[in-house]
DRENMI-971890 format. One record per atom (N, C-alpha, C): residue in one letter; residue number from 1; x, y, z; atom name. Coordinates in Angstrom, 3 decimals. Atoms other than C-alpha are relative to their C-alpha. Layout:
<nodes>
node pase:a, lumro:NUM, x:X, y:Y, z:Z, roza:CA;
...
</nodes>
This chain:
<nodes>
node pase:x, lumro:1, x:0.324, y:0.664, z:-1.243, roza:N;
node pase:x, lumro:1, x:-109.506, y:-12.001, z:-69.857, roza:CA;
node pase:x, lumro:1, x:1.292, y:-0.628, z:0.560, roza:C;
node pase:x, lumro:2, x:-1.102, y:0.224, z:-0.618, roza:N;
node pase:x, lumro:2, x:-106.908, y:-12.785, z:-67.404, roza:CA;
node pase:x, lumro:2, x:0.231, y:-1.538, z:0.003, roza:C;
node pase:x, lumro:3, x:-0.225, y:1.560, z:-0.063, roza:N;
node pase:x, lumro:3, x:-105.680, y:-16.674, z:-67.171, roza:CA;
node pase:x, lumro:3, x:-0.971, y:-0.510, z:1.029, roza:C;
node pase:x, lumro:4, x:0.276, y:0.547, z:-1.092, roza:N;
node pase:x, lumro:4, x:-107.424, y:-18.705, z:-64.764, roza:CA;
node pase:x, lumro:4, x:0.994, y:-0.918, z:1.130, roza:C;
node pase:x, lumro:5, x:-1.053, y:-0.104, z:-0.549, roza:N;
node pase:x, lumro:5, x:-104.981, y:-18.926, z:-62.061, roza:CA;
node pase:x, lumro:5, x:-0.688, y:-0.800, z:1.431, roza:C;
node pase:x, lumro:6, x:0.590, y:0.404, z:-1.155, roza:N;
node pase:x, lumro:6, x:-106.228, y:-21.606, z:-59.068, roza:CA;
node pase:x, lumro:6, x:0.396, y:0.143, z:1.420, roza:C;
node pase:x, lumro:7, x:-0.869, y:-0.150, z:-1.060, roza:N;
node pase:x, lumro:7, x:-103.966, y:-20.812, z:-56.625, roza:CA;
node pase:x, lumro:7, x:-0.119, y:1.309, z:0.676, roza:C;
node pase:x, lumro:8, x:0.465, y:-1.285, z:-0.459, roza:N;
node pase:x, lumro:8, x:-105.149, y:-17.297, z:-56.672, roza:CA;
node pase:x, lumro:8, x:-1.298, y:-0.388, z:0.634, roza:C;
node pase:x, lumro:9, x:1.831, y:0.159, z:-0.372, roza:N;
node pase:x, lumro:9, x:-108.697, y:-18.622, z:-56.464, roza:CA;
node pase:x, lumro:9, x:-0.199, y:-0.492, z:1.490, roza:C;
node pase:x, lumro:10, x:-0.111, y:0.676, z:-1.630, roza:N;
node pase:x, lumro:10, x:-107.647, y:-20.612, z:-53.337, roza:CA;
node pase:x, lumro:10, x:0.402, y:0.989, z:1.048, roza:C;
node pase:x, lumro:11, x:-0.250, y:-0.488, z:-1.160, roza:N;
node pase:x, lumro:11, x:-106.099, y:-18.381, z:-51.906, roza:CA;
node pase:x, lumro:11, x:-0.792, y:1.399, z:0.835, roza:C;
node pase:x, lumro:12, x:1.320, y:-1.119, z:0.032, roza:N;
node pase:x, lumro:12, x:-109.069, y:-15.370, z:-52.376, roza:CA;
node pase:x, lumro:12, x:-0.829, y:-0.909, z:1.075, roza:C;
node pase:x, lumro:13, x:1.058, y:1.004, z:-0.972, roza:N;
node pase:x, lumro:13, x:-111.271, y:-18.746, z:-50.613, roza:CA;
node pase:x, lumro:13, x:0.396, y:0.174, z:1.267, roza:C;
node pase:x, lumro:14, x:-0.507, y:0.696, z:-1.237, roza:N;
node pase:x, lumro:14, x:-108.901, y:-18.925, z:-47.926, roza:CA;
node pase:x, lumro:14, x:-0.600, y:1.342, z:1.006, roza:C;
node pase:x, lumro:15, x:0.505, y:-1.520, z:-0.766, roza:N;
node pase:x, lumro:15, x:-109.251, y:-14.849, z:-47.055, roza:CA;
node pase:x, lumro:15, x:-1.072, y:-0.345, z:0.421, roza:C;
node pase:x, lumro:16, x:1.544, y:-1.094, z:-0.286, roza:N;
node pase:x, lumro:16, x:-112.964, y:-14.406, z:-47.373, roza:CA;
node pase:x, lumro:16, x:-0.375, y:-1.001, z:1.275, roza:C;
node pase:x, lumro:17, x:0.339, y:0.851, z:-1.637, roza:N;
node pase:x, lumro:17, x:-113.343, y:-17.995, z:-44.579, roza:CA;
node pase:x, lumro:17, x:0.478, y:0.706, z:0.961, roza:C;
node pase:x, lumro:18, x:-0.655, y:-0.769, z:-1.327, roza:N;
node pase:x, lumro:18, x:-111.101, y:-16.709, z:-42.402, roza:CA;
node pase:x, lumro:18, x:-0.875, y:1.191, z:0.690, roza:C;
node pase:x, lumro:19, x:0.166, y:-0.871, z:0.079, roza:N;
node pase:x, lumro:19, x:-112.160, y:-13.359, z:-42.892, roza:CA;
node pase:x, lumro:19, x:-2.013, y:-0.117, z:1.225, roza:C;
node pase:x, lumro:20, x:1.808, y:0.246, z:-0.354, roza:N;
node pase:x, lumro:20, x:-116.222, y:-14.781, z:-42.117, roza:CA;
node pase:x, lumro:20, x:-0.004, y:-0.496, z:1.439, roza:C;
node pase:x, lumro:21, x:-0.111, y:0.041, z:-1.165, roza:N;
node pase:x, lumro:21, x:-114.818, y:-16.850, z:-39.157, roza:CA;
node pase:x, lumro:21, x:0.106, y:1.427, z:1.185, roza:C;
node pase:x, lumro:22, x:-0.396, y:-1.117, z:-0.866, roza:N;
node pase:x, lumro:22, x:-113.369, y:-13.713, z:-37.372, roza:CA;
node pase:x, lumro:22, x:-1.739, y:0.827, z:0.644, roza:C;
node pase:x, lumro:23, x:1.350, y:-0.238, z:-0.401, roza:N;
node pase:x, lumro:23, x:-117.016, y:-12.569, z:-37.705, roza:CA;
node pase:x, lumro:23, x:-0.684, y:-0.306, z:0.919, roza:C;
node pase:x, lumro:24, x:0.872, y:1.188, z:-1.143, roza:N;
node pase:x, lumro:24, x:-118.697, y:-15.419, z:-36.086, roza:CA;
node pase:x, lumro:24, x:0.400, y:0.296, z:0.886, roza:C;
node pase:x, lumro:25, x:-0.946, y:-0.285, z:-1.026, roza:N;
node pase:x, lumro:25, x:-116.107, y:-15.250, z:-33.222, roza:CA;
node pase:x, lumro:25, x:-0.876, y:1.599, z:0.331, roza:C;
node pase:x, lumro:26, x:0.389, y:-1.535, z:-0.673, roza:N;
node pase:x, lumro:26, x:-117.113, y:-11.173, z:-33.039, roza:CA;
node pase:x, lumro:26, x:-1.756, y:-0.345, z:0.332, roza:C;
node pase:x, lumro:27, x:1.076, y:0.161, z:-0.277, roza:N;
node pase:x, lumro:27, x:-120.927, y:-12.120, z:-33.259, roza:CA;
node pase:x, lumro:27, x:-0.688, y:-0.911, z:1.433, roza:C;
node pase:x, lumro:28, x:0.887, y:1.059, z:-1.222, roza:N;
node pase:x, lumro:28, x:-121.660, y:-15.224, z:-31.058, roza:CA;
node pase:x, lumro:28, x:1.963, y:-0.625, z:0.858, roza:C;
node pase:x, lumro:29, x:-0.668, y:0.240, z:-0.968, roza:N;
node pase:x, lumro:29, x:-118.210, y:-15.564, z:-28.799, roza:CA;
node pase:x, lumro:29, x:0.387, y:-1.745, z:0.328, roza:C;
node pase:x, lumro:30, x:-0.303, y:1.399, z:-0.700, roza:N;
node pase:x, lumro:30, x:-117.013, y:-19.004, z:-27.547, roza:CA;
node pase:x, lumro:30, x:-1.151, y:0.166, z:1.505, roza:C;
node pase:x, lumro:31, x:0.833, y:0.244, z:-1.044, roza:N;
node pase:x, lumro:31, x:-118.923, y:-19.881, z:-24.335, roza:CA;
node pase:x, lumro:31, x:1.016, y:0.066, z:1.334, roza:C;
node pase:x, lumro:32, x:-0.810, y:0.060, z:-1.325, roza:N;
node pase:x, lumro:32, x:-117.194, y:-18.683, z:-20.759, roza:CA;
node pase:x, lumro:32, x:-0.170, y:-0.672, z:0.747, roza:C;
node pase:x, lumro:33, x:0.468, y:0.458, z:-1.189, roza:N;
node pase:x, lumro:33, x:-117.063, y:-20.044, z:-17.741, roza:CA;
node pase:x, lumro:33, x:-1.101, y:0.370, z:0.708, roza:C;
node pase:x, lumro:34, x:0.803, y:-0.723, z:-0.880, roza:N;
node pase:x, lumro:34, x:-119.257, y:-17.646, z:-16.347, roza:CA;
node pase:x, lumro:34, x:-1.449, y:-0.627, z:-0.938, roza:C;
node pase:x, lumro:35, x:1.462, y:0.189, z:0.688, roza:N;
node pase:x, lumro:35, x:-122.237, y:-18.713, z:-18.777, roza:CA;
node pase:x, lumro:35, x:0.128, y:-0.903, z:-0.554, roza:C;
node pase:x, lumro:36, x:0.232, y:1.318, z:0.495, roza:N;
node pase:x, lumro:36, x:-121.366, y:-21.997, z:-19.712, roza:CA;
node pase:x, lumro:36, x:-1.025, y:-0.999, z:1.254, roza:C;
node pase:x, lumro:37, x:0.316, y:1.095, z:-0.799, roza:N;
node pase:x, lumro:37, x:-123.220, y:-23.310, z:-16.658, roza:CA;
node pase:x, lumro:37, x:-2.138, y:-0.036, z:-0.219, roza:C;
node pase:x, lumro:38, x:1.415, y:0.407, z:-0.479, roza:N;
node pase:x, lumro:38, x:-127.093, y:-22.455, z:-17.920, roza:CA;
node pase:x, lumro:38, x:0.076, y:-0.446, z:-1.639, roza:C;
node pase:x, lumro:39, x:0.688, y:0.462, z:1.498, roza:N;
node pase:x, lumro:39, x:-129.148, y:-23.151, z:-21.471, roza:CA;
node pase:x, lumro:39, x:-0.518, y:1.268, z:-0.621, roza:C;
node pase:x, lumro:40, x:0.697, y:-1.613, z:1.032, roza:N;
node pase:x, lumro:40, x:-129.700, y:-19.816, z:-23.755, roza:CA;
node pase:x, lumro:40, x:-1.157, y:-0.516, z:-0.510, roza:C;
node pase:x, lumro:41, x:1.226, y:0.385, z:0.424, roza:N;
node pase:x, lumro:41, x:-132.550, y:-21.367, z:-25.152, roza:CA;
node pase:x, lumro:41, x:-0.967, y:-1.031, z:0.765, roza:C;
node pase:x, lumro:42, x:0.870, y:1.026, z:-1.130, roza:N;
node pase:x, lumro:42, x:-133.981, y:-23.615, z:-22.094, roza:CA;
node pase:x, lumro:42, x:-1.538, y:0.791, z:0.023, roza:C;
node pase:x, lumro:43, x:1.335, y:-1.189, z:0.345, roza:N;
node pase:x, lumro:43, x:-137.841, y:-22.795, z:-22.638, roza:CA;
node pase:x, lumro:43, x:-0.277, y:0.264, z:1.363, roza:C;
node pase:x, lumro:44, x:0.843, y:-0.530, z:-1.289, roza:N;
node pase:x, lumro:44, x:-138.134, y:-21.823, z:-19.045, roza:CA;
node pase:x, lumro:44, x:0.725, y:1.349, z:-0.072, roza:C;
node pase:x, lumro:45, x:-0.388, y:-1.601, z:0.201, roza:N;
node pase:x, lumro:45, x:-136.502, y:-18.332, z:-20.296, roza:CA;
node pase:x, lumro:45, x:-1.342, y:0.438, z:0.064, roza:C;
node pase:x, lumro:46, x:1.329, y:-0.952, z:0.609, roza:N;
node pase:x, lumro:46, x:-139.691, y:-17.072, z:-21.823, roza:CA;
node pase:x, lumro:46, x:-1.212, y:-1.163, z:0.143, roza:C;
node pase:x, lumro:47, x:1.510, y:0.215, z:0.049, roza:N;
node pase:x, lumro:47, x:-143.696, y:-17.665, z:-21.568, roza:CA;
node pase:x, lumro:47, x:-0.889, y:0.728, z:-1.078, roza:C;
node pase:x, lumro:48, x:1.043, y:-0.246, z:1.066, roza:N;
node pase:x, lumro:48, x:-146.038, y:-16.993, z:-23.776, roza:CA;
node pase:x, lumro:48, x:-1.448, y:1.145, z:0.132, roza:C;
node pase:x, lumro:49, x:0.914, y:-1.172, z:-0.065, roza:N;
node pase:x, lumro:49, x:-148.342, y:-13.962, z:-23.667, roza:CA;
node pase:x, lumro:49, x:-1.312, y:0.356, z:-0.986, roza:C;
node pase:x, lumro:50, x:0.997, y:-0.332, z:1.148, roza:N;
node pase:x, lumro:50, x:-151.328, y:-14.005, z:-26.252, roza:CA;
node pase:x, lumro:50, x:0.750, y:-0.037, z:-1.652, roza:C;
node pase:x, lumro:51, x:-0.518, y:0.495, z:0.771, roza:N;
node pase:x, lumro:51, x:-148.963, y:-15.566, z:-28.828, roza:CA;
node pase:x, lumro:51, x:1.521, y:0.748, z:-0.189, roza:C;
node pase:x, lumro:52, x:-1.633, y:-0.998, z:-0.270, roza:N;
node pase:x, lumro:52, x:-145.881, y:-13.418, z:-27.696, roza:CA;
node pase:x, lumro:52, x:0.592, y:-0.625, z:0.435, roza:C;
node pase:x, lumro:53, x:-1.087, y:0.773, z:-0.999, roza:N;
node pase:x, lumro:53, x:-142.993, y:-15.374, z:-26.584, roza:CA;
node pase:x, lumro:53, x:0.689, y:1.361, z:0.873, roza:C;
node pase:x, lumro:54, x:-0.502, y:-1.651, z:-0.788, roza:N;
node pase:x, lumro:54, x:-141.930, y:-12.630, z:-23.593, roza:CA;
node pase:x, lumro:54, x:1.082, y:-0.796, z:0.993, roza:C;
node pase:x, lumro:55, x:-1.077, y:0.552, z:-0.743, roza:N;
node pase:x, lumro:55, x:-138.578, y:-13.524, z:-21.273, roza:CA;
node pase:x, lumro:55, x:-0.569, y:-0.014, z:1.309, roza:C;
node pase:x, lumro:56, x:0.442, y:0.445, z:-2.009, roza:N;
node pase:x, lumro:56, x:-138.940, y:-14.803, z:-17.742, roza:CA;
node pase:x, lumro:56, x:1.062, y:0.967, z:0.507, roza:C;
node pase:x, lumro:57, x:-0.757, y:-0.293, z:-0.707, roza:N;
node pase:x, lumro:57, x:-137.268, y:-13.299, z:-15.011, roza:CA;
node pase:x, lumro:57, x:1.346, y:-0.535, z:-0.367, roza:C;
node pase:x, lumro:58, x:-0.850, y:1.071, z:0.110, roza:N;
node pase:x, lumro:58, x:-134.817, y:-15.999, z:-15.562, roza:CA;
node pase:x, lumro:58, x:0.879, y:0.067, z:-1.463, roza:C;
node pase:x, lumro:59, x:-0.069, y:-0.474, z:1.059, roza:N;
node pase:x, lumro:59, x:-134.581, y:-15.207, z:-19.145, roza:CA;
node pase:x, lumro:59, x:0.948, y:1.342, z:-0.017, roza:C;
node pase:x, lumro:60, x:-0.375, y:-0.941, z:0.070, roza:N;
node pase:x, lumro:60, x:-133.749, y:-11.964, z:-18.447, roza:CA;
node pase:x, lumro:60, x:1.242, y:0.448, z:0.762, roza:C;
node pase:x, lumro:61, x:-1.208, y:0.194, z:-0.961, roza:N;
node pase:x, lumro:61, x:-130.805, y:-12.645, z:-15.670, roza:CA;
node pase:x, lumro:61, x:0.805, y:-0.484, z:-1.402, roza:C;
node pase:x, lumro:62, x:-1.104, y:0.626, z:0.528, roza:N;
node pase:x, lumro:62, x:-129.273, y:-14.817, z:-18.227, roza:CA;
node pase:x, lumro:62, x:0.271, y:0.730, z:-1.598, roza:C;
node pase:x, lumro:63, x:-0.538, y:-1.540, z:0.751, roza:N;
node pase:x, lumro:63, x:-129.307, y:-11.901, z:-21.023, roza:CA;
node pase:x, lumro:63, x:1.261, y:0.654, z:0.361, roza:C;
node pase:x, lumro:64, x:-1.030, y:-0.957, z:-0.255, roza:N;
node pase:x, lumro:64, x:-127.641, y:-9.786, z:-18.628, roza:CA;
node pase:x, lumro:64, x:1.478, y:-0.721, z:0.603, roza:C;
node pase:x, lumro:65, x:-1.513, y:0.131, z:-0.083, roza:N;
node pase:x, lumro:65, x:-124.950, y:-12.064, z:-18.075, roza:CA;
node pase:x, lumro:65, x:0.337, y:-0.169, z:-0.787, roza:C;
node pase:x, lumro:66, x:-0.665, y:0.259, z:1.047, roza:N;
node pase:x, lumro:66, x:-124.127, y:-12.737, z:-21.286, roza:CA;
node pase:x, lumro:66, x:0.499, y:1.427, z:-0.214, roza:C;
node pase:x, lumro:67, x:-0.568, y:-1.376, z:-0.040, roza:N;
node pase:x, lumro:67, x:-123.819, y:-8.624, z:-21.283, roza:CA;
node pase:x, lumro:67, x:0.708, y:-0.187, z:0.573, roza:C;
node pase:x, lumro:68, x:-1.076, y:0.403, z:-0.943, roza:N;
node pase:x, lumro:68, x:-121.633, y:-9.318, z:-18.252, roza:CA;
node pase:x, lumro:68, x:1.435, y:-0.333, z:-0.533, roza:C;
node pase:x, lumro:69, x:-1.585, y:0.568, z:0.425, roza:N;
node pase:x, lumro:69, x:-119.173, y:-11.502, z:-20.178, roza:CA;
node pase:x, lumro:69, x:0.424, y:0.541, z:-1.119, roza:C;
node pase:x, lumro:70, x:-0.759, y:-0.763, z:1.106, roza:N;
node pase:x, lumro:70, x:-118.801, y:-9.204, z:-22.836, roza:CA;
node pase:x, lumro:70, x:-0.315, y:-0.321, z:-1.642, roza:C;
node pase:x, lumro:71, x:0.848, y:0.480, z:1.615, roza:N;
node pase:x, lumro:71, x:-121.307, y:-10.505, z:-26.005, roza:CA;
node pase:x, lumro:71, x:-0.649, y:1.341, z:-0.362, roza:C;
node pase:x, lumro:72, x:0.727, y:-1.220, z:0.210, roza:N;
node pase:x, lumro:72, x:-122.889, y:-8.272, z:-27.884, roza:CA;
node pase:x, lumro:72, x:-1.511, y:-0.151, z:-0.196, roza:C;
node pase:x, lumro:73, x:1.287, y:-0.363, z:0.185, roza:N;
node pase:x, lumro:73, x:-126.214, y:-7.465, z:-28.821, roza:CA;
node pase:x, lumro:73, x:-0.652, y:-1.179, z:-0.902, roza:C;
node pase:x, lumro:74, x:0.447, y:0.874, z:1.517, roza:N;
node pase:x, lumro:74, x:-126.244, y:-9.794, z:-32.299, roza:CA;
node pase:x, lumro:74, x:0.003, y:-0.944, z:0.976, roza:C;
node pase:x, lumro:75, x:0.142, y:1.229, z:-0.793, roza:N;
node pase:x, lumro:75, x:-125.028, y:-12.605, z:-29.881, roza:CA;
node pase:x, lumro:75, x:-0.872, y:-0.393, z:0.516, roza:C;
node pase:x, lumro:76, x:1.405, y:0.493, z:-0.600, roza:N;
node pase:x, lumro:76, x:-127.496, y:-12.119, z:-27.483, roza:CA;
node pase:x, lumro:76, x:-0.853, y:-0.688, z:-0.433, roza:C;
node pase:x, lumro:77, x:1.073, y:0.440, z:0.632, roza:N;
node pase:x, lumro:77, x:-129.882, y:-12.334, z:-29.597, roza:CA;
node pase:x, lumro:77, x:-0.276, y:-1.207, z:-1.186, roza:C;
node pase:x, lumro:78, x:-0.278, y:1.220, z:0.291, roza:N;
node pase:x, lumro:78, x:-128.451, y:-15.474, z:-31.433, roza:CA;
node pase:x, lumro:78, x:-0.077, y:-0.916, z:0.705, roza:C;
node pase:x, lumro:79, x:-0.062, y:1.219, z:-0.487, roza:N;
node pase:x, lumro:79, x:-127.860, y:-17.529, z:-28.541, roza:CA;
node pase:x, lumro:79, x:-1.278, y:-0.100, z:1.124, roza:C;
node pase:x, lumro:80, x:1.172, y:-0.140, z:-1.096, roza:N;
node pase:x, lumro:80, x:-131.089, y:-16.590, z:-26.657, roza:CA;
node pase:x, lumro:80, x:-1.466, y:-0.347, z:-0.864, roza:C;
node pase:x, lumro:81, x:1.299, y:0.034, z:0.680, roza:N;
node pase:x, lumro:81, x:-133.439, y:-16.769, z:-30.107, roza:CA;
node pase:x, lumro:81, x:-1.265, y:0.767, z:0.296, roza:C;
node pase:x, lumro:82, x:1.016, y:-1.191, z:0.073, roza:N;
node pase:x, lumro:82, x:-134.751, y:-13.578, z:-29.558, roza:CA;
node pase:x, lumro:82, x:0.435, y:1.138, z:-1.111, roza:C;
node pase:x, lumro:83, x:-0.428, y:-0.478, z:0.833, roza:N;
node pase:x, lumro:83, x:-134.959, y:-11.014, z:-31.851, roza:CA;
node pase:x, lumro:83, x:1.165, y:1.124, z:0.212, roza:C;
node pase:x, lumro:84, x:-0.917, y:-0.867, z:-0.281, roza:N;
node pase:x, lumro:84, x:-132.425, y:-7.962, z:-32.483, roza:CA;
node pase:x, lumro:84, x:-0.405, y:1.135, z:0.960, roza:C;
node pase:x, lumro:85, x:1.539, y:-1.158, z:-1.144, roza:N;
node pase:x, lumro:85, x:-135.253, y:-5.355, z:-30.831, roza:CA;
node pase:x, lumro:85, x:0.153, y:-0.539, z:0.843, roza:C;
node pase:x, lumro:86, x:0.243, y:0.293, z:-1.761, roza:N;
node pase:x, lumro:86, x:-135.408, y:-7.556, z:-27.645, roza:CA;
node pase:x, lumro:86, x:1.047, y:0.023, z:0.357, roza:C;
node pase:x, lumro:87, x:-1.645, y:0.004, z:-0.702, roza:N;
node pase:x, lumro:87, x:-131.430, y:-7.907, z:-27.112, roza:CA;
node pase:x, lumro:87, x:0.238, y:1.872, z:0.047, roza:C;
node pase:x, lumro:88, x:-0.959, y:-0.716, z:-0.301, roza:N;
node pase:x, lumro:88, x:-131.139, y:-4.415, z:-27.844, roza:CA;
node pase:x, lumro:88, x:-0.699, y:0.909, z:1.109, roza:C;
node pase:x, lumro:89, x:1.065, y:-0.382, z:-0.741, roza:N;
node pase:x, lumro:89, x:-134.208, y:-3.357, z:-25.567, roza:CA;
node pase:x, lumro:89, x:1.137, y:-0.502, z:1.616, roza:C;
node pase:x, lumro:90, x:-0.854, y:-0.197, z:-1.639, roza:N;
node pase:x, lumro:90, x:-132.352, y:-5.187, z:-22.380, roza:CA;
node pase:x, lumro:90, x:1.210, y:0.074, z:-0.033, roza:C;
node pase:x, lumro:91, x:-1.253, y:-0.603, z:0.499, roza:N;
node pase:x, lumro:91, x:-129.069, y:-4.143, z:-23.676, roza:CA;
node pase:x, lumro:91, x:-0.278, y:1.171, z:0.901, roza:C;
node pase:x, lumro:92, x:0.318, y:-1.240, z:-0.781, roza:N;
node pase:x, lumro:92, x:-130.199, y:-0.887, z:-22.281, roza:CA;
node pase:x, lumro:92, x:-0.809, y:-0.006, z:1.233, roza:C;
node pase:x, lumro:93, x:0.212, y:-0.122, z:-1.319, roza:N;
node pase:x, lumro:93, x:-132.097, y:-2.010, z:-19.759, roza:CA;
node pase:x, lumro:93, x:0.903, y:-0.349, z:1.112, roza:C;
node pase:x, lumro:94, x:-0.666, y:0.341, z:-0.981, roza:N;
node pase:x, lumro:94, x:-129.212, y:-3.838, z:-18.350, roza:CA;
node pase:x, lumro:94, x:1.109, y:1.017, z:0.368, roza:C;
node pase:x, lumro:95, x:-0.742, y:-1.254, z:-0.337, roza:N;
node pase:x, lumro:95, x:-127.194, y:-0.342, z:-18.583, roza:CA;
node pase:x, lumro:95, x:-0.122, y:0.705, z:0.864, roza:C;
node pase:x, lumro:96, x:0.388, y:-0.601, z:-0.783, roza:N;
node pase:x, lumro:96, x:-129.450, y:1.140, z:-16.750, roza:CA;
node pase:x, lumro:96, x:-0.162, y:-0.331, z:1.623, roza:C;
node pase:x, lumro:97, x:0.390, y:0.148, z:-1.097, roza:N;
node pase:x, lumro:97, x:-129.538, y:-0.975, z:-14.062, roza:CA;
node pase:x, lumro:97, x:1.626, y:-0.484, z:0.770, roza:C;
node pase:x, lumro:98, x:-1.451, y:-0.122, z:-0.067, roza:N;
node pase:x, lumro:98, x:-125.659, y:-0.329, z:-13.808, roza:CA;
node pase:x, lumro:98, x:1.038, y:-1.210, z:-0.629, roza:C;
node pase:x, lumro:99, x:-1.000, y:0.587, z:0.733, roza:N;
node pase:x, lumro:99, x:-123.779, y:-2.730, z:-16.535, roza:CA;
node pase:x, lumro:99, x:0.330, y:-1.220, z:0.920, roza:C;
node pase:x, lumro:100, x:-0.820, y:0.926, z:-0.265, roza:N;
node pase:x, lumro:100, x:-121.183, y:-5.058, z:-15.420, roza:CA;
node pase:x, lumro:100, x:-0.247, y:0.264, z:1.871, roza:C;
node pase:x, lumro:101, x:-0.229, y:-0.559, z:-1.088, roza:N;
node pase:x, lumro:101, x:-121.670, y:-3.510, z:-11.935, roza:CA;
node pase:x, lumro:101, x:-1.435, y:-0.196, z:0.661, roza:C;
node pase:x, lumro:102, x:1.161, y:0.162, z:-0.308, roza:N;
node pase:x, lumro:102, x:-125.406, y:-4.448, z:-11.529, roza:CA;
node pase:x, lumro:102, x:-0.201, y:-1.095, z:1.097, roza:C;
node pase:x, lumro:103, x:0.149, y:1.054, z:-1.069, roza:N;
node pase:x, lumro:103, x:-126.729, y:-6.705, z:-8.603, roza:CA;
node pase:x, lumro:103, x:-0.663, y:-0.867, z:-0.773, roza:C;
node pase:x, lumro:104, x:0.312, y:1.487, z:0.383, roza:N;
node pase:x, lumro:104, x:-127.131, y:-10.021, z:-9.989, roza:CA;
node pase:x, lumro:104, x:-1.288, y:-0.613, z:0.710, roza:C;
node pase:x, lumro:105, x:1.198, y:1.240, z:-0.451, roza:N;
node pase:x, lumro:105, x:-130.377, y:-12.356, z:-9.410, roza:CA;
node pase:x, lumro:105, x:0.151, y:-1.093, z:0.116, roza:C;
node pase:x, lumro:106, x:-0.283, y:2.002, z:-0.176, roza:N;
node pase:x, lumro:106, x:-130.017, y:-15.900, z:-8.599, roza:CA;
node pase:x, lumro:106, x:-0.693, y:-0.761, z:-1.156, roza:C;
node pase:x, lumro:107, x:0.295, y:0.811, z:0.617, roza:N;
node pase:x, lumro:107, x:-130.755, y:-18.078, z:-11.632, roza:CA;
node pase:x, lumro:107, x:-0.382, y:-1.001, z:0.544, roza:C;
node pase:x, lumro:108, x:0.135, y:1.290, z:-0.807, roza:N;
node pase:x, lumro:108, x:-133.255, y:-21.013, z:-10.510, roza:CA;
node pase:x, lumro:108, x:-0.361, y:-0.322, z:-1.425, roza:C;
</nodes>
């Protein structure tokens, strides 16, 4: 068995944080300008459907800007507290309704 060497051990700790930060950062993004101005989880996103939490209009604008600023799918669906299925559901719907290039809705 090799020595126990702490300096290695620290410095293996130091990688794998780092390594986990970089993650986070790729998963859930810092917060832009462009979408720092609503609430990802304000409950006037979504209503309630026969015990379904389903996105509002409103909900669903502020999805597609987070597509807009360049989050992904996991994010979405981290900072909105919906699942991976519903981010990746208007993931594609917001493709379809031309990406970054789509006509925007007015957030009330």
């Amino acid at each position: 068995m090799p020595p126990y060497d702490p300096a290695a051990i620290g410095a293996a700790i130091d990688n794998i944080t780092s390594a986990l930060e970089r993650l986070r950062l790729l998963l859930v993004p810092e917060e832009s300008a462009d979408t720092s101005e609503f609430d990802p989880k304000d409950p006037a996103n979504k209503y309630e459907v026969g015990g379904i939490e389903k996105l509002t209009k409103r909900g669903i604008e502020i999805c597609y800007r987070y597509f807009d600023a360049g989050k992904t799918r996991y994010a979405v669906s981290e900072l909105m507290n919906i699942s991976f299925g519903a981010a990746n559901h208007r993931y594609k719907a917001w493709e379809k309704a031309g990406g970054v290039n789509r006509v925007r809705t007015a957030i009330e």
